[in-house]
Phi, psi and omega in degrees: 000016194250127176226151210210170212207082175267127182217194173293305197305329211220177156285136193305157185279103178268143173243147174248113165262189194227170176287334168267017167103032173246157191265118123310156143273106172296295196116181196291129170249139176267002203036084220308100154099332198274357180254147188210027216186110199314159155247140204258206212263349187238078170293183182203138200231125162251123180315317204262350157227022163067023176257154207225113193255158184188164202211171175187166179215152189211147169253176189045011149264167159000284197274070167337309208213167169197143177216154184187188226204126164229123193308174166310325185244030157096006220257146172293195180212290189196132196252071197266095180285141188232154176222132198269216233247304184296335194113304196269163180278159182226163191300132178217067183291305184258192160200221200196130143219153180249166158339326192232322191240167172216136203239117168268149176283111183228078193275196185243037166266080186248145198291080221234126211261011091355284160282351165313326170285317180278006167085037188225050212299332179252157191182143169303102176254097170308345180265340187276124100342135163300145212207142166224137171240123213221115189217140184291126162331107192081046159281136162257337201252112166319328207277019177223042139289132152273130157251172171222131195241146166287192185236039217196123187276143165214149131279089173264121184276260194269137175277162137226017139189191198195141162179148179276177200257301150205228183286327192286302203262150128239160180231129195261120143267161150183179195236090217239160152219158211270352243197315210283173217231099189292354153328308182261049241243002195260336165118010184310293198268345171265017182327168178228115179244161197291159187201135181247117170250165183228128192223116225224108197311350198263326177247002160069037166272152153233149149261171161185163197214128172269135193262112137295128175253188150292325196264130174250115181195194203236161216223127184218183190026078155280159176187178181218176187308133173279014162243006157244041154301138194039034175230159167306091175258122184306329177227166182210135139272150194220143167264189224201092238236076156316330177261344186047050178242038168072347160286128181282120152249011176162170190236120185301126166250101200277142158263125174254089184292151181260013163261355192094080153202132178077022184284135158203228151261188217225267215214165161187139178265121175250150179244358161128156173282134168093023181232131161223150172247172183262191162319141153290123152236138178284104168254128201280167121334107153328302203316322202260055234330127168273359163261020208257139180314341169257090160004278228296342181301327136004263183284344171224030161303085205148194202236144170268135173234150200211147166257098163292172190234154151221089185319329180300307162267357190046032182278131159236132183270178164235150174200119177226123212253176180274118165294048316097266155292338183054073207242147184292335163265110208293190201264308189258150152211165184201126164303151194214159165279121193010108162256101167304130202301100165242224181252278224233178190172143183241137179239132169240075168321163190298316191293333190278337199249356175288304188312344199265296179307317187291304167304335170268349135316309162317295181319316183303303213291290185319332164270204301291322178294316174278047191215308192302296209287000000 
């Protein structure tokens, strides 16, 4: 029943809705006592044992990195500080998980207390190789991390999924660039393209292959059906920059093999000159078994939802088209009042948002009886 507001710095932020739509501040929470250590912005939630795996990074600490595991009811499971090959974090907004492992970022953006004078805390270091630290789920121990390094400096901002292949393999999407400048943060000179590792527990090797098209732009906030997180999903989505100047101008739809072999791009939905989005998000179809022995029955079962922009009128819509068909006409669209062009967007299915209200319905009835007594 907990909804939280995330970023890199801090601890998460709680928030409260009401039944007419208004938002509180709870405040910054520690899961009492039990967090000591910022959480970045992408936690992962598995559907299939109800646990929420989460990472977080700091520079001028110990510690580069911590990553950990909290039950349906707050409870920790194991909180594991890690350190990377330099000493320092490198931007690790996101991470991965599979069935089995949670996959850390040790990217090649790194935190340089050097360029910290020059305004610049994080920078592209070409001599860092890109780094995965691949740790067993429910670990206590720094010391039962695998890392794996490439043979190539990358940044990866957002992941969109991970799972294994078999005992042996796992395999990483995520979207990376070779090149990039947090200067250059709109992506000019930096596009971000989709990127498949392949990772192989026995001989600690990576492969990896950049998924190349026809169609060229830079492709950033991927994802997948959220109840196949860390699981095999046949397709994943992203939006889609043509000009690569960090404006979405439509939305990627990737076809995905689940050994790595025939992955590519699918389809993209354009929304016109002059219409740009924040994140594409996925709602998954109720209807629709997100267990069912076929990936592909699934993943792209639902719908994408976008908060547009429309330079022309300076209007901002909702618009929501079928991930399924990818048909360029969304199915629902509505006018919304002045939205500012942002990042990132979250779907509260109904039940989670019933659940959210009836606790905090509960909490009131319970403070109020104790104010009574």
């Amino acid at each position: 029943g907990h909804l939280y507001a995330l970023h890199e710095a801090s601890l998460p932020f709680e928030m409260r809705l009401s039944r007419d739509g208004m938002f509180q501040s709870v405040g910054h929470t520690d899961l009492g006592g039990q967090l000591n250590y910022p959480v970045s912005a992408h936690p992962k939630i598995d559907v299939q044992t109800g646990e929420m795996l989460f990472h977080g990074y700091k520079a001028g600490d110990d510690d580069s990195y911590k990553w950990g595991t909290v039950t349906s009811n707050s409870t920790l499971v194991n909180y594991v500080p890690l350190q990377s090959k330099d000493g320092y974090p490198s931007i690790s907004h996101d991470f991965a998980i599979t069935e089995t492992h949670a996959i850390i970022l040790d990217t090649s953006a790194r935190f340089s207390p050097e360029k910290l004078v020059e305004g610049r805390a994080f920078s592209m270091n070409k001599g860092y190789p890109c780094r995965f630290g691949l740790a067993p789920r429910g670990s206590n121990s720094a010391q039962d991390i695998k890392w794996f390094e490439l043979d190539i400096p990358l940044t990866i901002m957002h992941t969109m999924n991970a799972w294994n292949v078999d005992d042996n393999r796992i395999i990483l999407w995520a979207h990376g660039s070779e090149d990039f400048d947090i200067q250059d943060i709109e992506g000019k000179d930096s596009p971000f393209a989709p990127y498949e590792f392949t990772f192989d527990l026995t001989t600690g090797s990576v492969a990896w292959t950049k998924i190349t098209d026809k169609y060229k732009a830079s492709f950033e906030f991927p994802q997948v059906h959220p109840h196949l997180i860390g699981r095999y999903a046949k397709f994943g989505f992203s939006g889609v920059s043509p000009r690569g100047d960090g404006r979405f101008t439509g939305i990627a739809k990737f076809s995905i093999s689940e050994d790595g072999s025939g992955s590519g791009l699918d389809t993209v939905i354009n929304f016109g000159e002059g219409i740009w989005c924040g994140e594409p998000v996925f709602i998954p179809d109720a209807r629709v078994n997100s267990n069912s022995k076929d990936p592909g029955s699934a993943a792209d079962a639902g719908w994408i939802l976008v908060m547009q922009f429309d330079e022309h009128t300076n209007n901002s819509y909702v618009s929501v088209y079928n991930a399924r068909t990818m048909d360029d006409n969304p199915v629902v669209k509505f006018f919304a009042p002045r939205i500012p062009y942002g990042f990132h967007g979250y779907w509260v299915p109904e039940a989670s948002l019933e659940a959210h209200l009836k606790y905090w319905e509960t909490y009131d009835t319970i403070a109020a009886g104790a104010r009574t007594c």
